[in-house]
VEXNU-384207 format. One line per field, with one value per residue (C-alpha): residue in one letter; x, y, z; residue number from 1. Coordinates in nm, 3 decimals, always signed. Example, Ala and Ser with C-alpha at 12.3 -4.5 7.8 and 13.67 -1.06 7.14 Angstrom:
% VEXNU-384207
r	c(A	S) .
xx	c(+1.230	+1.367) .
yy	c(-0.450	-0.106) .
zz	c(+0.780	+0.714) .
k	c(1	2) .
***
This chain:
% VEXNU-384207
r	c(X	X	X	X	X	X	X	X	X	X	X	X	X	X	X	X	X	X	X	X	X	X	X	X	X	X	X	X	X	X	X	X	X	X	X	X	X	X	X	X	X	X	X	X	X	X	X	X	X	X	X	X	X	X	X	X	X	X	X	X	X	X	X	X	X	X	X	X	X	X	X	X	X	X	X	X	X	X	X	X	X	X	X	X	X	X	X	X	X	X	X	X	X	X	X	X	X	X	X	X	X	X	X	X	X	X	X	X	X	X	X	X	X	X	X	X	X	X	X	X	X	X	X	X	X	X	X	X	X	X	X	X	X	X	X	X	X	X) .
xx	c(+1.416	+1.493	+1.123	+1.173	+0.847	+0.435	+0.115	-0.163	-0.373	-0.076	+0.307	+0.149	-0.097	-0.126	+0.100	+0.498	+0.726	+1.067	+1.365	+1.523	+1.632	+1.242	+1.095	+1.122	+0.835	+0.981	+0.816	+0.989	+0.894	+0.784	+0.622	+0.491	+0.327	+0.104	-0.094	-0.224	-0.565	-0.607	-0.949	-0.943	-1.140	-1.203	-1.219	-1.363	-1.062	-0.826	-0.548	-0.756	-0.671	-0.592	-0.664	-0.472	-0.811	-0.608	-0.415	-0.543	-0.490	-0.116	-0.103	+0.150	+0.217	+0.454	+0.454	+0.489	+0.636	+0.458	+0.683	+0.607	+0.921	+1.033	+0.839	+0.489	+0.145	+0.071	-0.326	-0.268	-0.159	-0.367	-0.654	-0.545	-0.516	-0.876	-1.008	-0.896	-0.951	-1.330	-1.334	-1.234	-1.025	-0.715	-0.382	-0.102	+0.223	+0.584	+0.875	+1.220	+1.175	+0.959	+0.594	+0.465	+0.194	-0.011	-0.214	-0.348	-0.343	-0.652	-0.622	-0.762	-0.649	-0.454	-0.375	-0.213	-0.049	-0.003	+0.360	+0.316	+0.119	+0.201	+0.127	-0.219	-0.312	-0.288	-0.081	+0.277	+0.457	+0.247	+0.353	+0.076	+0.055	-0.120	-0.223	-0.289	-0.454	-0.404	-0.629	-0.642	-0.841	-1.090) .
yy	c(+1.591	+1.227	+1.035	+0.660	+0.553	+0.631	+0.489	+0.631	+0.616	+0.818	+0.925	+1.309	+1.221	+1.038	+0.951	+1.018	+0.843	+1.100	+1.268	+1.602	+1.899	+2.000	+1.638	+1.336	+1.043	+0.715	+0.342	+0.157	-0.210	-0.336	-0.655	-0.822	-1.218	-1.431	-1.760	-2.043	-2.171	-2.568	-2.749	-3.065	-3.377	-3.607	-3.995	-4.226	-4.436	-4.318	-4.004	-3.634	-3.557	-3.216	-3.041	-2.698	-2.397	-2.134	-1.806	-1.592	-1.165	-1.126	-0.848	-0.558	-0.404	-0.086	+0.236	+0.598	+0.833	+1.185	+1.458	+1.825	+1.923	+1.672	+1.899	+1.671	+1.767	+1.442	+1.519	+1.553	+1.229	+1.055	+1.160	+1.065	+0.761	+0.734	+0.846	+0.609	+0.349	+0.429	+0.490	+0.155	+0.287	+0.025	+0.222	+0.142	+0.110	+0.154	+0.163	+0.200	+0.082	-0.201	-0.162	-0.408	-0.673	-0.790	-0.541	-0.283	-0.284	-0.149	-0.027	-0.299	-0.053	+0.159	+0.299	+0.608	+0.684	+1.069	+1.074	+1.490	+1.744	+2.160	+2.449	+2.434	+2.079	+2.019	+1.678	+1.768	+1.424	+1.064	+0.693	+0.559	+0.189	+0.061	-0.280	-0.340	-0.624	-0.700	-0.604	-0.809	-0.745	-0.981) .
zz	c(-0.701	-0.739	-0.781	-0.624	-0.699	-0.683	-0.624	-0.794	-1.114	-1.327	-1.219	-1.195	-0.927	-0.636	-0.371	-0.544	-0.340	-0.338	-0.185	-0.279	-0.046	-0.002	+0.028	+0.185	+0.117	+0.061	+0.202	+0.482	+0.584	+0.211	+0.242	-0.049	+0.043	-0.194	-0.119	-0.311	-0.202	-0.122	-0.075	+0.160	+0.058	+0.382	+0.304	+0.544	+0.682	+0.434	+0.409	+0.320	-0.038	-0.131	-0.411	-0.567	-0.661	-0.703	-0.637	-0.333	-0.461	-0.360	-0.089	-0.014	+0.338	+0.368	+0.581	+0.521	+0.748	+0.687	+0.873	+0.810	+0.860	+0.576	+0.349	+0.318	+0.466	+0.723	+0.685	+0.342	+0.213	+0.444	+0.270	-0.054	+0.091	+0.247	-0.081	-0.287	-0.022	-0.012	-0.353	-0.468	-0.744	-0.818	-0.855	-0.998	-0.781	-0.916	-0.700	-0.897	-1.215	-1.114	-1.206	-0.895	-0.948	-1.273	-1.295	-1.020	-0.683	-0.400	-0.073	+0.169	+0.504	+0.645	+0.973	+1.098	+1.411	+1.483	+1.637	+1.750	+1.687	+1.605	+1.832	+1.711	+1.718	+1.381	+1.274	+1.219	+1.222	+1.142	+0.998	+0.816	+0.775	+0.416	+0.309	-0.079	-0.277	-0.628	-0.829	-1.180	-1.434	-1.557) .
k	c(1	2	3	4	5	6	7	8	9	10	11	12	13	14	15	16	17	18	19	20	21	22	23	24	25	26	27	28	29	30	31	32	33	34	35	36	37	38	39	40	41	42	43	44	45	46	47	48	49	50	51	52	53	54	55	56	57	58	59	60	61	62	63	64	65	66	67	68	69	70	71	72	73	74	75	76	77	78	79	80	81	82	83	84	85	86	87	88	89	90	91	92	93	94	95	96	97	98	99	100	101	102	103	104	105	106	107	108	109	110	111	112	113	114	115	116	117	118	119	120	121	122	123	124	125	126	127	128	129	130	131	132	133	134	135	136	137	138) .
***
């Protein structure tokens, strides 16, 4: 098996990113964006000044497709997911060899879209959009 990458609080747990003749969980669409923040200072008759504050939390967008038949439980991995969503609890994300961000990263959201369903109604095939922000530490 041929790990490409995790997020999660260690490389044993969490979400493992990898491809082998059992598995396939890799990220498509991997969007990382940052912003500085800028305040605005109106003078009367005169050109607005602007001033530089600071760094917004850089953010990360990517999606997961979750296919049973690609040897990963959809419902599974989701939950993972939800948990450490509502859980607060900042992850680390590697991808590669690249250890991503300063620190940690959160999940902000996600969203999953069930694609099909088995015989029995249970989630067989799903692409789960996530959105993190970095998470620094003080």
């Amino acid at each position: 098996m041929a790990v490409v990458g995790y997020l999660g609080k260690s490389s044993r747990e969490g979400i493992i990113f990898s491809v082998s003749d059992d598995v396939v969980l890799t990220l498509e669409n991997f969007k990382w964006s940052g912003s500085a923040r800028y305040s605005i200072h109106n003078r009367h008759n005169y050109h607005a000044l602007t001033e530089y504050t600071g760094m917004d939390p850089d953010k990360i967008t990517f999606e997961i497709q979750l296919l049973i038949e690609h040897g990963v439980n959809p419902l599974e991995q989701v939950v993972k997911l939800w948990t450490y969503e509502r859980e607060g609890i900042a992850l680390a994300l590697t991808i590669g060899t690249k250890c991503y961000g300063k620190y940690r990263w959160n999940i902000v959201s996600h969203e999953m879209t069930a694609k099909y369903t088995d015989r029995n109604g249970d989630i067989a095939g799903a692409t789960v959009s996530v959105t993190l922000q970095e998470y620094l530490r003080t």
